[in-house]
N, C-alpha and C positions, 0 to 999 in steps of 0.2 A: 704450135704449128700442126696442122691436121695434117693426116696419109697423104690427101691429093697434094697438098701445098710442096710434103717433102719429095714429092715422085716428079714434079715439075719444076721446083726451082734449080736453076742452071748449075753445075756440079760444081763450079768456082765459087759455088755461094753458102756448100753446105758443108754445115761447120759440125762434125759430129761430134765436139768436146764442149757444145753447149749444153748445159745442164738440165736445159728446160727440157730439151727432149726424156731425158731423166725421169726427171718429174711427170711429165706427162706418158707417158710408156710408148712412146712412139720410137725412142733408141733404136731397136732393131729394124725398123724399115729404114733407116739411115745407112744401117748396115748392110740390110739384103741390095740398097741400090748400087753403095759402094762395091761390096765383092761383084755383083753383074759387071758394075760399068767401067770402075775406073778401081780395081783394089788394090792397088799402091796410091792414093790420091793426096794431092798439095792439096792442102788443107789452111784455110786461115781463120783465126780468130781477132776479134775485135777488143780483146782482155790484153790492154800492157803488162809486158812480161811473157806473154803466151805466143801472139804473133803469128808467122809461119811455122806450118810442121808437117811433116809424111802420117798418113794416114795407114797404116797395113789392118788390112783383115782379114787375108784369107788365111788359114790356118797352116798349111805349107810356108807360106813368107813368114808369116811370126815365129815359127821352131828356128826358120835361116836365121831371125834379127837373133832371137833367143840363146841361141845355142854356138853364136859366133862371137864372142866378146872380144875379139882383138880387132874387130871390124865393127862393132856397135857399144860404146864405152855408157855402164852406167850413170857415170859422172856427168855434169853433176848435180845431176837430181832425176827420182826417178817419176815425178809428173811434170806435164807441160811450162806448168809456170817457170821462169827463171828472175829471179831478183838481181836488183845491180850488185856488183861487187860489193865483197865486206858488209852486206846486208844481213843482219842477225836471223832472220828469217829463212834463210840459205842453210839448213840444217845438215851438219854433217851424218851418215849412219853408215851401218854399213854394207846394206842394201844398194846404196849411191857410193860403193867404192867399186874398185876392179881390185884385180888379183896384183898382186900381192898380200896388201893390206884388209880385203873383202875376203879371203881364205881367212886368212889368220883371227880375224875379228870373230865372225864364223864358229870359226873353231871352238871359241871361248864357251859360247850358248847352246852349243849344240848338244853335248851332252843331257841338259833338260830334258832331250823327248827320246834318249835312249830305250828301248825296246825293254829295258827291265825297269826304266820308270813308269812305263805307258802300264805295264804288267803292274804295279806297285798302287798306282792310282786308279784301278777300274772301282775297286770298291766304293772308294773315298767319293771316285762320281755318280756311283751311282746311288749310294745313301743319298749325296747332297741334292740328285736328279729328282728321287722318290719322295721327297722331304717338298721339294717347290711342288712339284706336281700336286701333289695331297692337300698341298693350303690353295690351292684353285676354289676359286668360286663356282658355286655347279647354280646352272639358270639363272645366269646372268652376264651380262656382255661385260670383258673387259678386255685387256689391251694385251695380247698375247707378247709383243714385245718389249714391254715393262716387265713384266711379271712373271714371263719362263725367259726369254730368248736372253734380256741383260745381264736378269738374274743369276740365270749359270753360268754366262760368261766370265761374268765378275766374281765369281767363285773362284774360277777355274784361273784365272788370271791371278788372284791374292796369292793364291797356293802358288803359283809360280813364283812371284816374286818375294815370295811371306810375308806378305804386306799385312797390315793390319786388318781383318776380315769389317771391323765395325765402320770402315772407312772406307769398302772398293768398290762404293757409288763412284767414288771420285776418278776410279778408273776408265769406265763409258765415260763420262767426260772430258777427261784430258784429252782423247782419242777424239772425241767429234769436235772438241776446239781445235785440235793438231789436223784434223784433215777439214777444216769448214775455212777459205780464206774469203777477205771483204770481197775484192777483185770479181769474186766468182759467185759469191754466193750475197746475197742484195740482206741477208740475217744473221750474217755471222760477225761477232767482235772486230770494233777496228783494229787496227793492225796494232798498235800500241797495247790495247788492253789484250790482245790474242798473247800478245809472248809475256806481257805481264801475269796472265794466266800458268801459261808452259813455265816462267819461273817459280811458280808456286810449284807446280808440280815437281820442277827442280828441285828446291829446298827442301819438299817434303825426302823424297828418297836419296838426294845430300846425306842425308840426317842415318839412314838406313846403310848408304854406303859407309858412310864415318863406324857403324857401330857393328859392321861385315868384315872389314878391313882388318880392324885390329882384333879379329876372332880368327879360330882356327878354320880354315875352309868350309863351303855349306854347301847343301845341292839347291839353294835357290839363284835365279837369275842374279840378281846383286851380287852374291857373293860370289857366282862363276864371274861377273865384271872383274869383281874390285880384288880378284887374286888372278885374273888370266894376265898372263906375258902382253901381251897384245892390246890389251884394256885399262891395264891398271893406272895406265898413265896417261887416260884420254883427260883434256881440257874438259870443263864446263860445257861448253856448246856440244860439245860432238857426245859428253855422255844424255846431253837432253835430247841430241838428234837419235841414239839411240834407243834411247828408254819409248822416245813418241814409237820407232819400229817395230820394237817390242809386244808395246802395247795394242798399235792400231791391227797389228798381225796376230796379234790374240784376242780383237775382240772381233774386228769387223767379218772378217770368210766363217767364224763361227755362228756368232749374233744373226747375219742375216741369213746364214746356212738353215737355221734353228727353225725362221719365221719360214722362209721360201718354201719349204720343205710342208706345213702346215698349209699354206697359199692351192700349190702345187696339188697335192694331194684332192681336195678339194675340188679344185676346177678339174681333175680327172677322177673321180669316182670309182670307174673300173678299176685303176690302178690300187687306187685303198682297198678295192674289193680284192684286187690279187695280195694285197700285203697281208689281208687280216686271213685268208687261207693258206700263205702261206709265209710267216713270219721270218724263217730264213733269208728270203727276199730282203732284208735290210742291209743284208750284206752289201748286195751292188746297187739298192737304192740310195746310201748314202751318197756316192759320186756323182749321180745322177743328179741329186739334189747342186749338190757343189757344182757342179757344168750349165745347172740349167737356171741358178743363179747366177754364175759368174760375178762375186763379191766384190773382187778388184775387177773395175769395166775395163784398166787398163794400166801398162807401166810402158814407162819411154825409155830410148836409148837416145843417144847420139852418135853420129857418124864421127871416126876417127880417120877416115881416109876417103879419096870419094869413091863410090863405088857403086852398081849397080844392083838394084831392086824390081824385082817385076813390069823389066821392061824401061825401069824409070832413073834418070841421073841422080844420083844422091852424092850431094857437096859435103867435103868434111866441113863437120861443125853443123850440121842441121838434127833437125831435131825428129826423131820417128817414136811414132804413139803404136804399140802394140795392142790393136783393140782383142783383146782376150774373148772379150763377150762375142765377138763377130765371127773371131775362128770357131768357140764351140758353138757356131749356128753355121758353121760351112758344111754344105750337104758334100762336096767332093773328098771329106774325112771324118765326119759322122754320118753315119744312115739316118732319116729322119728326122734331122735334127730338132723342130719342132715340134715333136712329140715327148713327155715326157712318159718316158719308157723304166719301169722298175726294175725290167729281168735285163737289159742290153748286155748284149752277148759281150762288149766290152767295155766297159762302165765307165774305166780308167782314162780313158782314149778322151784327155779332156785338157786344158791349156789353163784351169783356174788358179791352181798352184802355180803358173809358171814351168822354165824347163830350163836344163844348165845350170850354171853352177849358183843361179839366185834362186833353185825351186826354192821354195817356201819350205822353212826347215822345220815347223810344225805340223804338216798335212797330216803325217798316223795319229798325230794327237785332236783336231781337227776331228779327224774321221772316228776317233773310237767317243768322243762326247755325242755325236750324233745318232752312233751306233745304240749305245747306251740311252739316251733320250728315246728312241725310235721303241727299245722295246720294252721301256717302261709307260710309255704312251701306250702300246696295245692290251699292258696289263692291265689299263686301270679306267682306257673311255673306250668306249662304244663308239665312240660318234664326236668329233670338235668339229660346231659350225662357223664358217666365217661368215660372219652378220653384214660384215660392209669390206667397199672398197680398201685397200694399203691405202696409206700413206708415206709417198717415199723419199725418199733422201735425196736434196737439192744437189746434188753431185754427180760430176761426170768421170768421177775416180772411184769411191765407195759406190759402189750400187747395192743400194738396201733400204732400209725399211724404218719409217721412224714409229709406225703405230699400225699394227692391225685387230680389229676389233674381233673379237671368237664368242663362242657361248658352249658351255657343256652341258648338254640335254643329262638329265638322272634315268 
């Protein structure tokens, strides 16, 4: 759908959790119409299971949906699709619980990105950082997101779970099979062989949990599961619902963080120019990066009671899509929003992580591999060209990047 098509089709007809807008980079003119014209908007899709939903994008209405959870209930799920009852597919985590059980779960993992682990692991990323960079091909095009962006993800993700390093290809995998469904995406595994898939993944860290369990406590994610009060006694389904949150939350805000930030750069020149005079600037570049991507395009609530939204009736029991991406492009709470800016007076001032009691409970971690990549990049090029267009990800939930081509001039 080209600019004109979407500035004139009738507001009932536009659907902004089609993915082809995605695909195509037209997403945000979806979004500048919506906050103008209608941003609260009934929104429908033509995906069974997806149906009717509230559209929010202005940045003030998503903090209200956000930051009110006795009036907008995770549960139970936090993207559009809804499966029929007792469908396998209906993954429990605990991102898609409320409080009670959503604190306590929580609680379990959250240690991982304690402030003296973050201090503990600079080294270790930043060897692992200097180490990809240095096996780069110099004068010649390759695939920036094969080859640094998965790469340290999938690093940085073994170390967390102490997964076995010679196997965390398999990690970017599970991750784009747990967020790629048939329904939505016309490439992704039928529905049978998808969770045939996710129980491999099961069975593999089964196997991890079996040999954590009966060990004395650890500091990696399995072993905070399979000794927390609150976890140790999760079913099957709900520890695969959780390990897919786990995961997709440690690869995707990072991985397409990694590449955006190379894109970005790039199509603003000055701004590289300001970074390479003044290196410190990474500080508030990294946020920057993460707002002007916006990784997750978006996470839902639903209404628990009915009640009112900018202006608009909201029934208990419907469904509201928090387009994340659309609030950090609202100029009535960023300045400039389309501009990607290095020094912004407030960098933070950004809705990617989320707010309340789901932020994303990896963001410092998140932000110090990026830090760390930023200025190991200035150490060692002069110059990454992007040779051609992204390639992006058929999704209207992950927004990111499946290939970008670069060159490093010697």
């Amino acid at each position: 759908m080209t600019l004109d098509q979407i500035n004139s089709l009738p507001l009932d007809q536009l659907n902004p959790a089609d993915p082809q807008h995605f695909m195509d980079g037209t997403e945000l003119a979806v979004f500048d119409r919506l906050r103008r014209e209608d941003p609260v908007h009934r929104s429908h899709s033509p995906v069974p299971g997806m149906d009717s939903y509230w559209s929010v994008t202005r940045y003030e209405d998503i903090m209200h949906v956000d930051t009110n959870p006795a009036i907008y209930s995770s549960e139970p799920a936090i993207t559009l699709m809804d499966f029929p009852k007792g469908d396998e597919q209906q993954l429990k985590m605990f991102i898609a619980m409320d409080p009670p059980k959503h604190d306590e779960q929580r609680k379990a993992v959250a240690p991982i990105v304690a402030p003296t682990n973050l201090v503990n692991w600079q080294d270790l990323i930043r060897e692992r950082t200097g180490k990809v960079l240095d096996s780069l091909p110099r004068n010649e095009t390759f695939d920036w997101v094969d080859k640094v962006s998965i790469e340290l993800t999938t690093y940085m993700l073994a170390t967390l779970f102490d997964f076995p390093l010679e196997d965390r290809r398999l990690l970017p995998y599970w991750s784009d099979v747990a967020t790629s469904l048939k329904a939505t995406n016309p490439n992704a595994l039928e529905p049978q062989e998808r969770m045939a898939e996710l129980k491999k993944m099961l069975g593999y860290f089964t196997r991890l949990w079996n040999e954590r369990v009966n060990a004395p406590p650890r500091t990696d994610l399995i072993s905070m599961l399979a000794h927390g009060p609150a976890t140790r006694n999760m079913g099957p389904m709900e520890f695969m619902g959780n390990l897919i949150l786990l995961i997709v939350g440690g690869n995707d805000t990072t991985r397409n963080s990694m590449t955006s930030g190379v894109l970005a750069l790039s199509q603003n020149p000055e701004e590289m120019a300001k970074l390479r005079a003044n290196p410190a600037l990474i500080d508030s570049m990294v946020p920057e990066i993460i707002r002007w991507q916006t990784p997750l395009a978006y996470m839902r609530r639903t209404a628990l009671v009915d009640t009112e939204l900018g202006g608009k009736q909201i029934k208990k029991g419907e469904k509201l899509a928090m387009w994340y991406i659309s609030g950090n492009r609202d100029e009535a709470a960023i300045p400039e929003p389309y501009r990607f800016i290095i020094d912004r007076a407030r960098p933070r001032q950004h809705l990617s992580f989320g707010f309340g009691i789901h932020r994303c409970v990896g963001n410092r971690l998140a932000e110090l591999q990026l830090k760390i990549l930023w200025e190991e990049i200035l150490k060692r090029f002069p110059k990454i060209e992007v040779v051609d267009e992204p390639t992006r990800v058929f999704s209207s939930f992950v927004r990111g990047f499946s290939r970008l081509d670069v060159r490093l001039p010697s």
